[in-house]
Every structure is written in structure tokens, then in C-alpha cells.
Gaussian input, Z-matrix of N, CA and C with variables (Angstrom, degrees):
# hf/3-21g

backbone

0 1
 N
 C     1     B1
 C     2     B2     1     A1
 N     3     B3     2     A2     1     D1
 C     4     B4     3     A3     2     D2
 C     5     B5     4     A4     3     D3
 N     6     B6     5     A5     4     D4
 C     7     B7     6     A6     5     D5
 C     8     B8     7     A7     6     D6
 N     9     B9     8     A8     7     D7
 C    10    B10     9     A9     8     D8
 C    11    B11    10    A10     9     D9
 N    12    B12    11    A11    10    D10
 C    13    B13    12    A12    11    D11
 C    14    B14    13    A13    12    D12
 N    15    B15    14    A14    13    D13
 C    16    B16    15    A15    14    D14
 C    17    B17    16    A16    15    D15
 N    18    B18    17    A17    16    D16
 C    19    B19    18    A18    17    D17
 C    20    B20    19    A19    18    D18
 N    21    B21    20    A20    19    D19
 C    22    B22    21    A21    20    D20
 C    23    B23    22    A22    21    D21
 N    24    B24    23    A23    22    D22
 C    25    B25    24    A24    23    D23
 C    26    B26    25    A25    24    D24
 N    27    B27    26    A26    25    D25
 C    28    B28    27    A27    26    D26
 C    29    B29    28    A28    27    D27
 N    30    B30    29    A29    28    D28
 C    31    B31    30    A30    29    D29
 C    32    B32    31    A31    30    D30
 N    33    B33    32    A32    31    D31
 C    34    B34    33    A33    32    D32
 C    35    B35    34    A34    33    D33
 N    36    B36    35    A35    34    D34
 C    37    B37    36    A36    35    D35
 C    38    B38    37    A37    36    D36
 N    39    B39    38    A38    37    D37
 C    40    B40    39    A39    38    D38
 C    41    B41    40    A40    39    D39
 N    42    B42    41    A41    40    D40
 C    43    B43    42    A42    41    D41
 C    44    B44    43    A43    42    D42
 N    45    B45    44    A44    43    D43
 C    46    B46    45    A45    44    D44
 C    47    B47    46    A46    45    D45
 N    48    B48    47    A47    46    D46
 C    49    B49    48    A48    47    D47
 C    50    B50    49    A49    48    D48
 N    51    B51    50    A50    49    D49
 C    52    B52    51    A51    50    D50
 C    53    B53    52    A52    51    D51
 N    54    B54    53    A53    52    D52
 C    55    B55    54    A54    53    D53
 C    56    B56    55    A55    54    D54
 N    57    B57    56    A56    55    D55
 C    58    B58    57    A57    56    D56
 C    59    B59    58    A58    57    D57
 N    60    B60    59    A59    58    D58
 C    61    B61    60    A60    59    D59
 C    62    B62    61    A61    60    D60
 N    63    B63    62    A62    61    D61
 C    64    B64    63    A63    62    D62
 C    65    B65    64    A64    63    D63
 N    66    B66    65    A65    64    D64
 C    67    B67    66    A66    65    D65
 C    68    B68    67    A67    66    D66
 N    69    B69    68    A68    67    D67
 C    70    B70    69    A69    68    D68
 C    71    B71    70    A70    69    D69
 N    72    B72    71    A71    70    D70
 C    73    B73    72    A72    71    D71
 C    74    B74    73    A73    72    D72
 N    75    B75    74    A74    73    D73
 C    76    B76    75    A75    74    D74
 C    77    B77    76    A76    75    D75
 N    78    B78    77    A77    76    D76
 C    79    B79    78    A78    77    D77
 C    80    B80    79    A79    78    D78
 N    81    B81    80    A80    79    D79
 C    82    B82    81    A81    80    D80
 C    83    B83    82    A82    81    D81
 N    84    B84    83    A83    82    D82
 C    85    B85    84    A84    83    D83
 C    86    B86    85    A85    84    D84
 N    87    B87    86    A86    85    D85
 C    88    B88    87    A87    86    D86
 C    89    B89    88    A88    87    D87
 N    90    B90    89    A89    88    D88
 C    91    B91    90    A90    89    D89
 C    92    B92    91    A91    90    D90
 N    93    B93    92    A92    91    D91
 C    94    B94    93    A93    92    D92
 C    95    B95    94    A94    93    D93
 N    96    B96    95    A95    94    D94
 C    97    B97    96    A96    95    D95
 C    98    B98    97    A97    96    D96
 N    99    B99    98    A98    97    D97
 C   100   B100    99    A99    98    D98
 C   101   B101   100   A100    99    D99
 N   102   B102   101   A101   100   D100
 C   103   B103   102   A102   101   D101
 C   104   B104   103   A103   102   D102
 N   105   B105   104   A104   103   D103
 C   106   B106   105   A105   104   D104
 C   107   B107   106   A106   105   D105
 N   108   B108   107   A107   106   D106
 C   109   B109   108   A108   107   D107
 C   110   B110   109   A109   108   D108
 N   111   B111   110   A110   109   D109
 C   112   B112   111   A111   110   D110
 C   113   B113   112   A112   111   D111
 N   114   B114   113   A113   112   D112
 C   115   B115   114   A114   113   D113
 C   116   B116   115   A115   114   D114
 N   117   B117   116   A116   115   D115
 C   118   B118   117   A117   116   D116
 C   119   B119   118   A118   117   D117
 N   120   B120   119   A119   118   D118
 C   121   B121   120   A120   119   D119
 C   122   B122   121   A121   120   D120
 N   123   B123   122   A122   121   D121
 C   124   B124   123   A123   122   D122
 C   125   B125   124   A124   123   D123
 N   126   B126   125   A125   124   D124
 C   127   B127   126   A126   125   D125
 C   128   B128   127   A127   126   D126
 N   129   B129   128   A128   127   D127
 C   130   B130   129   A129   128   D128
 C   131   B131   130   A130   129   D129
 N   132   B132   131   A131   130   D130
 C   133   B133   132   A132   131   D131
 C   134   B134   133   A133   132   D132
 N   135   B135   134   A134   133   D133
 C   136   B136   135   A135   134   D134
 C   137   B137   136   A136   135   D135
 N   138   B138   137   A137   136   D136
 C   139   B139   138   A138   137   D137
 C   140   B140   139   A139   138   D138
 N   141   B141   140   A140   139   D139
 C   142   B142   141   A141   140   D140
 C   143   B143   142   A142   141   D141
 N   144   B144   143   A143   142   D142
 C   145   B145   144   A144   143   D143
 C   146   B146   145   A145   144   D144
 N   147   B147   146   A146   145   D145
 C   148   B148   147   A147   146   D146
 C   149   B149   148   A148   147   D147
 N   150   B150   149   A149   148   D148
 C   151   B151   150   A150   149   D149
 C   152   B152   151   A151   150   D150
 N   153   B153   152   A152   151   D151
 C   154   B154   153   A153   152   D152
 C   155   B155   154   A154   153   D153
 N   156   B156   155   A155   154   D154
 C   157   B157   156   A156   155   D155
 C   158   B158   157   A157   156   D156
 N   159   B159   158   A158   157   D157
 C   160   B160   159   A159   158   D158
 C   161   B161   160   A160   159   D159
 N   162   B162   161   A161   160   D160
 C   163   B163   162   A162   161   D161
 C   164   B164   163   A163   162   D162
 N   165   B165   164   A164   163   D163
 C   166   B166   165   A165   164   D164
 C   167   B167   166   A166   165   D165
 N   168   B168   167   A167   166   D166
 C   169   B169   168   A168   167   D167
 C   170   B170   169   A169   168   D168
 N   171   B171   170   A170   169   D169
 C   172   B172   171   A171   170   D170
 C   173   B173   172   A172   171   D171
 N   174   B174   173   A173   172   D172
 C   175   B175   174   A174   173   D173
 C   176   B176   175   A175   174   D174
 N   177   B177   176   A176   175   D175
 C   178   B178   177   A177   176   D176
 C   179   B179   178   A178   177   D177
 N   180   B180   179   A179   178   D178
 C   181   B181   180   A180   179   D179
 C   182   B182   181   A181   180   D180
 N   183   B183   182   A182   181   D181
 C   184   B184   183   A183   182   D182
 C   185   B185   184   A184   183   D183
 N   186   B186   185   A185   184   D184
 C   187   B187   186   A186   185   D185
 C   188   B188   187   A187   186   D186
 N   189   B189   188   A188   187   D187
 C   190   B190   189   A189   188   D188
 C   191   B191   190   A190   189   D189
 N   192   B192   191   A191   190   D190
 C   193   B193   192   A192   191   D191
 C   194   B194   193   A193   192   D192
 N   195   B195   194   A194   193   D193
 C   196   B196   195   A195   194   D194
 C   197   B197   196   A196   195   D195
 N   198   B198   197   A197   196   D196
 C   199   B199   198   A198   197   D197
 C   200   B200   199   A199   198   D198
 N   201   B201   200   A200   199   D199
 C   202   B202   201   A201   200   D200
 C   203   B203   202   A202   201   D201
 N   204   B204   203   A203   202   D202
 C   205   B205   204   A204   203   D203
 C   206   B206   205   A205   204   D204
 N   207   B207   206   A206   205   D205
 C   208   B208   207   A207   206   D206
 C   209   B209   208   A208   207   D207
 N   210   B210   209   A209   208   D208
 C   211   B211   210   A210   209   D209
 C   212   B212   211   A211   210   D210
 N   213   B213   212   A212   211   D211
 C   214   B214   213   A213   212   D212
 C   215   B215   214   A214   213   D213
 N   216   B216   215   A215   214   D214
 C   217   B217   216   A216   215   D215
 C   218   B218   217   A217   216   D216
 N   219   B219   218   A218   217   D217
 C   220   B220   219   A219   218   D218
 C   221   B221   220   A220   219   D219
 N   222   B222   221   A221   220   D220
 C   223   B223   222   A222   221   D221
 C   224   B224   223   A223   222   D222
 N   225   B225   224   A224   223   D223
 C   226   B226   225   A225   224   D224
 C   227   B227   226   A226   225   D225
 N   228   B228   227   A227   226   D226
 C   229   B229   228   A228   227   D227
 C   230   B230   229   A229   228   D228
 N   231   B231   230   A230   229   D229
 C   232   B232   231   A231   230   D230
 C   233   B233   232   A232   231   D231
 N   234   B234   233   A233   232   D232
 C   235   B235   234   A234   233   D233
 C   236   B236   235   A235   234   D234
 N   237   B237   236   A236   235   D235
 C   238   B238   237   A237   236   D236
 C   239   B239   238   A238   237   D237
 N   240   B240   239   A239   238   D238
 C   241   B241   240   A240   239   D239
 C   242   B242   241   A241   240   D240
 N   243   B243   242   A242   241   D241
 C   244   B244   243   A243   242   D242
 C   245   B245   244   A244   243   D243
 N   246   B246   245   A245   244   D244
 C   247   B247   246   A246   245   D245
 C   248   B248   247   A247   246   D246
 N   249   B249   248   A248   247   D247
 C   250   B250   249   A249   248   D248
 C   251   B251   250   A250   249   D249
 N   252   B252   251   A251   250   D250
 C   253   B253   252   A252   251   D251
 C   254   B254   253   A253   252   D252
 N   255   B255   254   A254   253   D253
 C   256   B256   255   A255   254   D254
 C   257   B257   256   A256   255   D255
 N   258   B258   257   A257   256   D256
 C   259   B259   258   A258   257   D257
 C   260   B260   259   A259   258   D258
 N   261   B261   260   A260   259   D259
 C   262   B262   261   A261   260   D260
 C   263   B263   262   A262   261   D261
 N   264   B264   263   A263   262   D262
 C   265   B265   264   A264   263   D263
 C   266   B266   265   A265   264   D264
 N   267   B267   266   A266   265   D265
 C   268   B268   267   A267   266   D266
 C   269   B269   268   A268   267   D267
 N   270   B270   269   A269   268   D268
 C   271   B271   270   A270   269   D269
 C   272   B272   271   A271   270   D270
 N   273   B273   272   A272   271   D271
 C   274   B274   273   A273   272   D272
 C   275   B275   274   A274   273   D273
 N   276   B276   275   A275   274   D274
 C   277   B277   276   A276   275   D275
 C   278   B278   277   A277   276   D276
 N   279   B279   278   A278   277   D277
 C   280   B280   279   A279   278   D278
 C   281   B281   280   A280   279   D279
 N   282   B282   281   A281   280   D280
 C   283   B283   282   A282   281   D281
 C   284   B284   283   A283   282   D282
 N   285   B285   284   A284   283   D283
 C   286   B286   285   A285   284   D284
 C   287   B287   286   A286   285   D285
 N   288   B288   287   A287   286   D286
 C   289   B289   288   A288   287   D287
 C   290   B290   289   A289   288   D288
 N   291   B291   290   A290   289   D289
 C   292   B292   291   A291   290   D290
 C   293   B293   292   A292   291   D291
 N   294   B294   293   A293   292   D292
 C   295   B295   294   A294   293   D293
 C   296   B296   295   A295   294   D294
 N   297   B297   296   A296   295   D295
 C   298   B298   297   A297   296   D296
 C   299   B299   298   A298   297   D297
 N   300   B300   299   A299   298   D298
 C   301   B301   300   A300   299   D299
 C   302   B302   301   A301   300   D300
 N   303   B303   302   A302   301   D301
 C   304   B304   303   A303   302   D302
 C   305   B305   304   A304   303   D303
 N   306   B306   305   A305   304   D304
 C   307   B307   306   A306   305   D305
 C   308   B308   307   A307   306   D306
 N   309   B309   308   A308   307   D307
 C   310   B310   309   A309   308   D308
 C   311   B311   310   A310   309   D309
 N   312   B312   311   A311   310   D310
 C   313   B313   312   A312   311   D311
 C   314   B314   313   A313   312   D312

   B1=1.4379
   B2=1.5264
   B3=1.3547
   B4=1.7334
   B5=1.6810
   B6=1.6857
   B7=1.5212
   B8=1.6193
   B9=1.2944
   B10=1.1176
   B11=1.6193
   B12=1.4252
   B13=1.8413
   B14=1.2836
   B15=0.9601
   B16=1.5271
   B17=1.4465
   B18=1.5248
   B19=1.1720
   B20=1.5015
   B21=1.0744
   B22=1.3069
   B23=1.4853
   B24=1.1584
   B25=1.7008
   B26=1.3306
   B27=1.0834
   B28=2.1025
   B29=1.0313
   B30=1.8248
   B31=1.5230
   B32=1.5997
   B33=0.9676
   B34=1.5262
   B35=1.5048
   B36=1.1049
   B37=1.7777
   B38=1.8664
   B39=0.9813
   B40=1.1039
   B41=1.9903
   B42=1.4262
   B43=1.2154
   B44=1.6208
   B45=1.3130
   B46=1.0847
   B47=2.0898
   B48=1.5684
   B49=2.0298
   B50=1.4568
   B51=1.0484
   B52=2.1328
   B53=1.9195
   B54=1.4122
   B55=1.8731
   B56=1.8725
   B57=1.5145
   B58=1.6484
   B59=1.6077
   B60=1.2650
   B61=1.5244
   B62=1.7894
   B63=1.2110
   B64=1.7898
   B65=1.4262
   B66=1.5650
   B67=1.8533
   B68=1.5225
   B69=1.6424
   B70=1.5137
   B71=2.0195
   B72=1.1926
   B73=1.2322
   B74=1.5840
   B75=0.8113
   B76=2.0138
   B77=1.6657
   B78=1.3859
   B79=1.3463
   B80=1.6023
   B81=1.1533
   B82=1.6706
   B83=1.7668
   B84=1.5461
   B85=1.2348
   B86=1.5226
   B87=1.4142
   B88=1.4811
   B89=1.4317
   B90=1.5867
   B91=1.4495
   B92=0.9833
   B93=1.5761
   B94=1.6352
   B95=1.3955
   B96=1.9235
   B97=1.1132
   B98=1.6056
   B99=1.1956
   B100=1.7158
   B101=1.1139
   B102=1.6522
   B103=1.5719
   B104=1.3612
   B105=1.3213
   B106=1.9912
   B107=1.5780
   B108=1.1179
   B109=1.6081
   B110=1.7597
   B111=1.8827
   B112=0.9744
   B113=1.4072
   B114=1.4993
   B115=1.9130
   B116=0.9687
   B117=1.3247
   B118=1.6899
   B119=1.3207
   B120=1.7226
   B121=1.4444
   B122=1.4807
   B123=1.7142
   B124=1.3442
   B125=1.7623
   B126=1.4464
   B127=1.6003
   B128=2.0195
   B129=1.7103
   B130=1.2743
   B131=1.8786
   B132=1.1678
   B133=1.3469
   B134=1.7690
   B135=1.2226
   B136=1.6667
   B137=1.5775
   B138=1.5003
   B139=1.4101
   B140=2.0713
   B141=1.7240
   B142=1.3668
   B143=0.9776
   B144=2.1975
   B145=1.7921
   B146=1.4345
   B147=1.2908
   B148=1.1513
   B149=1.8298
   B150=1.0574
   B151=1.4904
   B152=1.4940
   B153=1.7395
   B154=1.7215
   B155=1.2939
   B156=1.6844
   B157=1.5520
   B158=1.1967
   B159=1.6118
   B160=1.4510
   B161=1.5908
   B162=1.6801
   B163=1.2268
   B164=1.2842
   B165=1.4277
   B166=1.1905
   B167=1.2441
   B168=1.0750
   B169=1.9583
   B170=1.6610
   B171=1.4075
   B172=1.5651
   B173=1.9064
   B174=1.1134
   B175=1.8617
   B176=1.8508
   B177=1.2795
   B178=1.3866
   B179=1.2749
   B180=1.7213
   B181=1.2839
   B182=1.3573
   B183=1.3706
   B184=1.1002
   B185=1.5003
   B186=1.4274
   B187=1.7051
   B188=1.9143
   B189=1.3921
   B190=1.6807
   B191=1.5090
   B192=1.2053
   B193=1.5264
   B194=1.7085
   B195=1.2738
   B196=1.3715
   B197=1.3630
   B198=1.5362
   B199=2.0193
   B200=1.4552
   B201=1.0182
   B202=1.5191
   B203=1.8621
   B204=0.9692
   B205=1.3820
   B206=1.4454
   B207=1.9125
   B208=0.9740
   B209=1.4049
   B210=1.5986
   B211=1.5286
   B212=1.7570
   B213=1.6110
   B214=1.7442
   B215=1.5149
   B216=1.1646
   B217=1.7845
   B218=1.2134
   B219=1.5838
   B220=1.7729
   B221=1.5795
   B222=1.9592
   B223=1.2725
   B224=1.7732
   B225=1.4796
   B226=1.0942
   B227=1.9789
   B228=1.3149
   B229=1.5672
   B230=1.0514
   B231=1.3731
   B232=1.6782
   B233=1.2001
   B234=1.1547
   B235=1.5582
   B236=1.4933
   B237=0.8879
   B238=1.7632
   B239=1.2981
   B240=1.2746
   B241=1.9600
   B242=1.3651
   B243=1.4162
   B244=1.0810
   B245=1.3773
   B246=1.1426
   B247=1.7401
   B248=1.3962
   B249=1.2716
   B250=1.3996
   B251=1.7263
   B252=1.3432
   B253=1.5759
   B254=2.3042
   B255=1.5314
   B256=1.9338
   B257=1.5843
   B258=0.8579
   B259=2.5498
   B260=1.5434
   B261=0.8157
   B262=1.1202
   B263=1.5091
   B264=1.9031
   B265=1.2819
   B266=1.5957
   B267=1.1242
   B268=1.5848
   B269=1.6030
   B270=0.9595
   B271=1.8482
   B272=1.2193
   B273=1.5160
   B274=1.1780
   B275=1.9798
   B276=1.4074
   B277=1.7489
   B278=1.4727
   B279=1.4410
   B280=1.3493
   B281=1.9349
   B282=1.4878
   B283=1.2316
   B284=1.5163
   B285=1.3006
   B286=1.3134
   B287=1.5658
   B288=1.5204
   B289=0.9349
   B290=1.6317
   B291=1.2432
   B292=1.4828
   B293=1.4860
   B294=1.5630
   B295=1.1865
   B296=1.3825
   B297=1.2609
   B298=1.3966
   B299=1.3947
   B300=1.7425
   B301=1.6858
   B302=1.6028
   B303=1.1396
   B304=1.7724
   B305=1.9708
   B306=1.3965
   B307=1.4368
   B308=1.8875
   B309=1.3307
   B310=1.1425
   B311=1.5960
   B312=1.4138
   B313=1.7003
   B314=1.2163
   A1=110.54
   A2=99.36
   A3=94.70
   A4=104.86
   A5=118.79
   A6=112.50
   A7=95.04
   A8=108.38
   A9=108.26
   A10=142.21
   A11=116.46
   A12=96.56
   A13=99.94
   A14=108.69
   A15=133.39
   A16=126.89
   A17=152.39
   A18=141.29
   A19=115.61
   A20=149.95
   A21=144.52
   A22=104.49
   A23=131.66
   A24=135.07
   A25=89.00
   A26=103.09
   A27=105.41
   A28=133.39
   A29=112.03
   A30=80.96
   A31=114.41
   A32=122.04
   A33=132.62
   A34=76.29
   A35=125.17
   A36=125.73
   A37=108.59
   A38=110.19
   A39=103.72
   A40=106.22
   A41=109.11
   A42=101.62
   A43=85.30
   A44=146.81
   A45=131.65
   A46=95.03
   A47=96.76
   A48=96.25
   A49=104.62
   A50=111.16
   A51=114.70
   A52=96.92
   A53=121.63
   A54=105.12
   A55=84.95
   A56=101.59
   A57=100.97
   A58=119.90
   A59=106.25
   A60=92.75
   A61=103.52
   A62=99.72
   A63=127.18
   A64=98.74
   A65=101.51
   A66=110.63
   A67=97.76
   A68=123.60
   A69=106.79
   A70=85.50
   A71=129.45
   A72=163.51
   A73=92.04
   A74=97.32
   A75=118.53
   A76=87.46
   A77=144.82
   A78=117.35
   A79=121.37
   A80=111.46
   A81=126.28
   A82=108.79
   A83=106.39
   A84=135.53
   A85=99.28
   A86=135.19
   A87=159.16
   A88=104.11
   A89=114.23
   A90=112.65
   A91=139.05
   A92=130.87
   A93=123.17
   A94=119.89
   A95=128.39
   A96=105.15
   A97=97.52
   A98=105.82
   A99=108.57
   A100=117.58
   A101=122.96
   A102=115.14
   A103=118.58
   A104=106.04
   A105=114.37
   A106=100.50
   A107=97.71
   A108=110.81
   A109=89.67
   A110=103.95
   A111=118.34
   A112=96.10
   A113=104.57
   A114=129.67
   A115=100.29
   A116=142.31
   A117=129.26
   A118=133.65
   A119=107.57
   A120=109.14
   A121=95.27
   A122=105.84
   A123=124.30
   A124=78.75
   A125=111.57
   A126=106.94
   A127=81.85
   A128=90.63
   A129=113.00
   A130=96.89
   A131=126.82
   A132=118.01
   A133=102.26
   A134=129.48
   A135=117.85
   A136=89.47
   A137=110.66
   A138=90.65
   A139=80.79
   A140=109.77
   A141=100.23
   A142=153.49
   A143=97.40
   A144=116.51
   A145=82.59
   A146=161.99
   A147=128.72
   A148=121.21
   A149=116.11
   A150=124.60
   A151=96.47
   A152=102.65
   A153=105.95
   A154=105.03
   A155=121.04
   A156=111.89
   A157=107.25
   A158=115.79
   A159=114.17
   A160=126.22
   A161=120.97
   A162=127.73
   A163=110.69
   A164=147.79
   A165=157.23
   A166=104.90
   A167=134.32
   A168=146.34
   A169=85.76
   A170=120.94
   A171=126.94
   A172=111.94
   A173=111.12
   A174=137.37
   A175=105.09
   A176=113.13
   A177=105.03
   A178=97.39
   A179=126.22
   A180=152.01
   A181=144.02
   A182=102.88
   A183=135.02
   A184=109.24
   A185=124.17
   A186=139.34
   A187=89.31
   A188=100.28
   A189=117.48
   A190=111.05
   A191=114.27
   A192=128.12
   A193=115.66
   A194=119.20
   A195=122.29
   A196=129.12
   A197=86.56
   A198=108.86
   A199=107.17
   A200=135.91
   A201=135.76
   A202=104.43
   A203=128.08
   A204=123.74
   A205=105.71
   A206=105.91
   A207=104.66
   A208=109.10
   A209=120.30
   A210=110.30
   A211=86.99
   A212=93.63
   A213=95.81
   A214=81.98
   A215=91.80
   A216=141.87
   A217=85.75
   A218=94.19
   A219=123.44
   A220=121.44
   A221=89.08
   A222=77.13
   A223=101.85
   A224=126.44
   A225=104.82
   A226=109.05
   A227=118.39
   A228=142.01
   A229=92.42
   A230=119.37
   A231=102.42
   A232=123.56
   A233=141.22
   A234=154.22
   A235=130.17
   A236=127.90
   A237=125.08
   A238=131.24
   A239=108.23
   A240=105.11
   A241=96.80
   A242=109.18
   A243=141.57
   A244=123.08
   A245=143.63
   A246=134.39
   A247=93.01
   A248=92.18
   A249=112.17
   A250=124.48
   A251=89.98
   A252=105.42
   A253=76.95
   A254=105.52
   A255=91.40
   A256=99.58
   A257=74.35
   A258=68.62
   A259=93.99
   A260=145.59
   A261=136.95
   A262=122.32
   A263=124.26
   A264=103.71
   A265=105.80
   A266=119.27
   A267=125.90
   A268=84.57
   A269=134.05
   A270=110.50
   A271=118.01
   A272=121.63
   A273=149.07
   A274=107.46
   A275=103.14
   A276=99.34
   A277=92.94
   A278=97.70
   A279=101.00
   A280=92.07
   A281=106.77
   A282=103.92
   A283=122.15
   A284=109.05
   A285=93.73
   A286=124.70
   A287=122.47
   A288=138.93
   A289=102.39
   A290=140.61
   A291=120.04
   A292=88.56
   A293=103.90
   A294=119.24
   A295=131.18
   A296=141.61
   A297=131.67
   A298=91.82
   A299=84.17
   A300=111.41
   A301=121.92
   A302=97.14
   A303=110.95
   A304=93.11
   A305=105.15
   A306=113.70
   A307=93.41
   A308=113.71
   A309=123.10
   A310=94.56
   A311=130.63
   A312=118.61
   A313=98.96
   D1=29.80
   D2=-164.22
   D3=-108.81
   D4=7.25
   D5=-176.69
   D6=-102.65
   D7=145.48
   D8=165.05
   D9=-66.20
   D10=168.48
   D11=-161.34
   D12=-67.01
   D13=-175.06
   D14=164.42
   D15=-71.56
   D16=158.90
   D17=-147.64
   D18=-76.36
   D19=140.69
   D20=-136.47
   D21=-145.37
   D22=125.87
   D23=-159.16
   D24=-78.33
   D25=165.32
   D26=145.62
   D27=-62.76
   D28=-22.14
   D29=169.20
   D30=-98.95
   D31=32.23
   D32=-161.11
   D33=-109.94
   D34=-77.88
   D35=-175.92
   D36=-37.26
   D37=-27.66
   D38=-172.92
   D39=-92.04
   D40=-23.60
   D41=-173.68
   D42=-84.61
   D43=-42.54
   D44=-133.17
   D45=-88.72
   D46=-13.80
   D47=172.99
   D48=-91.74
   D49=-35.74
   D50=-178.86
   D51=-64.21
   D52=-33.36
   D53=-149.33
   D54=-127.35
   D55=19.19
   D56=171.76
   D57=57.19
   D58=14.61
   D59=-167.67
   D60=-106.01
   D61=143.49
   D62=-160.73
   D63=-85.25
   D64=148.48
   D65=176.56
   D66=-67.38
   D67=-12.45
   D68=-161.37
   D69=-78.45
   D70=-37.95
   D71=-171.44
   D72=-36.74
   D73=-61.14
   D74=-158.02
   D75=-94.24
   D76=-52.74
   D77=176.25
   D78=-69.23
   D79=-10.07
   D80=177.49
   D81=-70.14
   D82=-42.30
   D83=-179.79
   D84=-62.44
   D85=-75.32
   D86=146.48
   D87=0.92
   D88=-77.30
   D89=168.01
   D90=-106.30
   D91=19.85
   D92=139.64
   D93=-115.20
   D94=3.07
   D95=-159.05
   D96=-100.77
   D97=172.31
   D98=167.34
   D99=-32.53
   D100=152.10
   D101=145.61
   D102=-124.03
   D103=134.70
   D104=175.23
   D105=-119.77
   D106=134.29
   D107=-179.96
   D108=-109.60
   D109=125.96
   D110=173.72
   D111=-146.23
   D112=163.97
   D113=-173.89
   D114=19.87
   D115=48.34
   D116=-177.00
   D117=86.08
   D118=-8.12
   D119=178.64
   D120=-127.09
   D121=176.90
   D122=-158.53
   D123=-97.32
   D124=165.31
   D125=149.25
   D126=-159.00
   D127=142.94
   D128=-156.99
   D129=-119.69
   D130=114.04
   D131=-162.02
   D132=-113.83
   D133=138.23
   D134=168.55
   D135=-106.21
   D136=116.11
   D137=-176.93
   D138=-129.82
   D139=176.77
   D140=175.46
   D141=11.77
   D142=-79.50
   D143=-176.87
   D144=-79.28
   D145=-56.21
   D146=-161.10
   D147=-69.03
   D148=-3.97
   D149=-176.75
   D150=-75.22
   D151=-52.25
   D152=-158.20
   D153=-82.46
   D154=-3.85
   D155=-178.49
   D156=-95.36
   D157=-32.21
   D158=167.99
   D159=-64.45
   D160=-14.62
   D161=168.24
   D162=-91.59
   D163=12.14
   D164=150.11
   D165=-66.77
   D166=-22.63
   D167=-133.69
   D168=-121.76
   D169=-36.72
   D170=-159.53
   D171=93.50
   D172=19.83
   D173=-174.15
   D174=-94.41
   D175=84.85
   D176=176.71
   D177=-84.29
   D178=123.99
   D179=144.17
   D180=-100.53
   D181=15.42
   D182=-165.69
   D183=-63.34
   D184=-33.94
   D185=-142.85
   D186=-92.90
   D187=-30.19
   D188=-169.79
   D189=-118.33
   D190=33.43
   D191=146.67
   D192=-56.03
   D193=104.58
   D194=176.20
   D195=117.05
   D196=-19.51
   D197=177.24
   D198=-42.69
   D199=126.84
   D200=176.61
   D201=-117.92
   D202=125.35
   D203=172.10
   D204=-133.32
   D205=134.07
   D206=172.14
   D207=-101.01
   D208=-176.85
   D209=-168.12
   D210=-166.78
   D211=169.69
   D212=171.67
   D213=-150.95
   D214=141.62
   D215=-152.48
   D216=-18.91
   D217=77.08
   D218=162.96
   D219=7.73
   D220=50.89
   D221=151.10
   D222=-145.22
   D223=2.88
   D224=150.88
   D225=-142.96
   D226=151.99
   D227=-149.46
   D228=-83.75
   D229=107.82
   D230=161.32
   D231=-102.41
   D232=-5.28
   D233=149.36
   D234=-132.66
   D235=120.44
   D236=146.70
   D237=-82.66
   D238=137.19
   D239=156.79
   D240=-171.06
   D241=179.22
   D242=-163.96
   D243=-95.27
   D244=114.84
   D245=171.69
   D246=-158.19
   D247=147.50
   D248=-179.29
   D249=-107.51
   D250=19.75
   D251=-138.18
   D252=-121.67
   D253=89.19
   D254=-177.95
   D255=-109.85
   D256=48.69
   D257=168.75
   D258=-97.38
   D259=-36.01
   D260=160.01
   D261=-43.72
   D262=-31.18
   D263=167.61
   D264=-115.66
   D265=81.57
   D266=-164.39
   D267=-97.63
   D268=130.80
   D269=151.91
   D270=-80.85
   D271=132.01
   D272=169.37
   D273=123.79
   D274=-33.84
   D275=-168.31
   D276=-81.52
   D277=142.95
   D278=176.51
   D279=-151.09
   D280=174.92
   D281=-177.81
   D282=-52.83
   D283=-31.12
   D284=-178.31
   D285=-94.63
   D286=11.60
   D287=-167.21
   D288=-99.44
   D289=113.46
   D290=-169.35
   D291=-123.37
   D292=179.92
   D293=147.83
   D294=-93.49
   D295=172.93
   D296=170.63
   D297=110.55
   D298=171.98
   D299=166.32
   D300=-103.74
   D301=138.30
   D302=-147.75
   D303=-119.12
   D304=108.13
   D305=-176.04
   D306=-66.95
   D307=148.37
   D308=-160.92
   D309=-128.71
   D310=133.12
   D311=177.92
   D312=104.27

């Protein structure tokens, strides 16, 4: 975790001084959080299971639980933030995929 992130737009610099979140933040994100490739960009999530798999390792990530970074073809950041909220990067569910029972006829 010791190279620095990758090139970071302006407005990525600007979200990452407005929502407090640190380049150590966004390379932590880079190499342990999920990846979902959506509309053309990467988005890299540290959500929970990646906190508790990286503290299995002896990796406290705990401080950057929620970091979300988006990226294009990881090599420069165009936004960060925070949600804690990842059903949105599940792989496989997508909007049109629901749950439930679906009257048929």
C-alpha cells in the first residue's frame, strides 16, 4: 500500500478535500476493495467483507470502510465518496434482475 494512487482529475481532488478522504484512502480502496466494471468505468468499493479479509492478513482498514472510488481503465480517478450502502456492486444483480415472484400470463 505504499505506491501512490493513480492520477486524479480535479474534480476527484476536489471531492477527495470537501468528503475528507486521503490518497492513503483511495490506494487502500485500489488494492483491497472490490471491483465492478460499470458504463465504462472501474468503481472500487472497501466495503465490510473486504475490511475483515484484509484484517485476517494483519491490514487494519477499518478507518476506510465505505471509500468508493471511481476510475477509468485504472489509470486515472475521477471521483470518490463514501456509502456504505454496496447492493449496487453485487456482481450479477442488476436492475433488471429482481427478487420476488413475478405473475407470469
Amino acid at each position: 500500500m505504499n505506491e501512490p494512487p493513480p492520477a486524479v482529475t480535479d474534480h476527484a481532488a476536489e471531492r477527495m478535500a470537501d468528503r475528507r478522504i486521503s490518497a492513503e484512502a483511495i490506494r487502500a480502496a485500489l488494492d483491497y476493495g472490490r471491483r465492478v466494471y460499470t458504463r465504462g468505468a472501474v468503481v472500487y468499493g472497501l466495503g465490510r467483507k473486504e475490511v475483515l479479509r484484509a484484517a485476517r492478513e494483519g491490514i487494519d482498514l477499518s478507518e476506510y470502510e465505505g471509500v468508493q472510488v471511481i476510475s477509468k481503465n485504472d489509470e486515472v480517478v475521477l471521483t470518490v465518496y463514501r456509502n456504505h450502502d454496496f447492493r449496487g456492486l453485487r456482481p450479477g444483480l442488476g436492475r433488471k434482475r429482481q427478487r420476488g415472484w413475478r405473475r407470469v400470463g
